[in-house]
N, C-alpha and C positions, 0 to 999 in steps of 0.2 A: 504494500500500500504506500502510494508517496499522494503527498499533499502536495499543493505549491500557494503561497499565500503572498499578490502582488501590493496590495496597498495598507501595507502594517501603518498602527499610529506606533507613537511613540512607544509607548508599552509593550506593544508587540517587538518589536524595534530589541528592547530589553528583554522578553521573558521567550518568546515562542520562536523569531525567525522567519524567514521567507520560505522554510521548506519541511515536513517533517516525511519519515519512514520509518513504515513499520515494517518488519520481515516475521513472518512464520517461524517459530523456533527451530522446526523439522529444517527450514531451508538458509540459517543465517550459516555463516563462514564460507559462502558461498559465491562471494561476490556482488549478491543482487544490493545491498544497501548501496555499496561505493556506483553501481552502473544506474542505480534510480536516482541517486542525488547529481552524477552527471546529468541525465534528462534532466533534471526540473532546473538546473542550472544553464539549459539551454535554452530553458523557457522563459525561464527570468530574462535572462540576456535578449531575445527576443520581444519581449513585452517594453525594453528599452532601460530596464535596472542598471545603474551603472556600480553599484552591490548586491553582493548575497549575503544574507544573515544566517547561520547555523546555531542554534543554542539546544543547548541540553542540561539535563541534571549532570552535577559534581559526579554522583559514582557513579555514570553509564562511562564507562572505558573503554568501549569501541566508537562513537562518534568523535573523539579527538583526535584516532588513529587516521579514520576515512577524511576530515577536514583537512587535516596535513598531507595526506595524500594528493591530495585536490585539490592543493595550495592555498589554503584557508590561514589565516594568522587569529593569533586568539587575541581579541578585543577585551572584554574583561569580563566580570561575575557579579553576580546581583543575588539577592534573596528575596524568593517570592512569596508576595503577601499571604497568597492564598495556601500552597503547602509549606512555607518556610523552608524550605529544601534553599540549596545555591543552586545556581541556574548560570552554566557557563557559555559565553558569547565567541563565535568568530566568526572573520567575516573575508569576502574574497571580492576583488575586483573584477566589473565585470566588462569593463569597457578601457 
């Protein structure tokens, strides 16, 4: 499942991101997160984004892995009102 989300406000911007994926357990280490977030990275680029936003929670430790892959740079970290969790940001040029 990939999402793609083009007109974040500010909060969004902070907490969610311009793109989320979700993979099947049965089928993660498989490649398909890093090959959905290329598509929706093409799509942003297309829609005329001249960034992408990746965020996640602090302990997901595969989405930092696929962002650096994909030449993303880690912007910073926030804590979100609603679960209190940290919520960590990067972000990739897209123009």
């Amino acid at each position: 499942m990939g999402e793609v989300r083009h007109n974040l406000q500010k909060l969004g911007e902070e907490t969610i991101g311009h793109m989320a994926c979700g993979i099947r357990p049965s089928k993660r280490k498989q490649g398909y997160a890093e090959k959905s977030i290329e598509l929706m990275l093409e799509i942003l680029k297309e829609s005329g984004l001249e960034e992408a936003i990746i965020c996640h929670y602090a302990e997901n430790n595969i989405t930092p892995k696929i962002a650096k892959k994909l030449g993303f740079t880690y912007r910073n970290s926030v804590v979100s009102e609603v679960s209190k969790k940290e919520i960590k940001c990067h972000v990739k040029k897209l123009k």
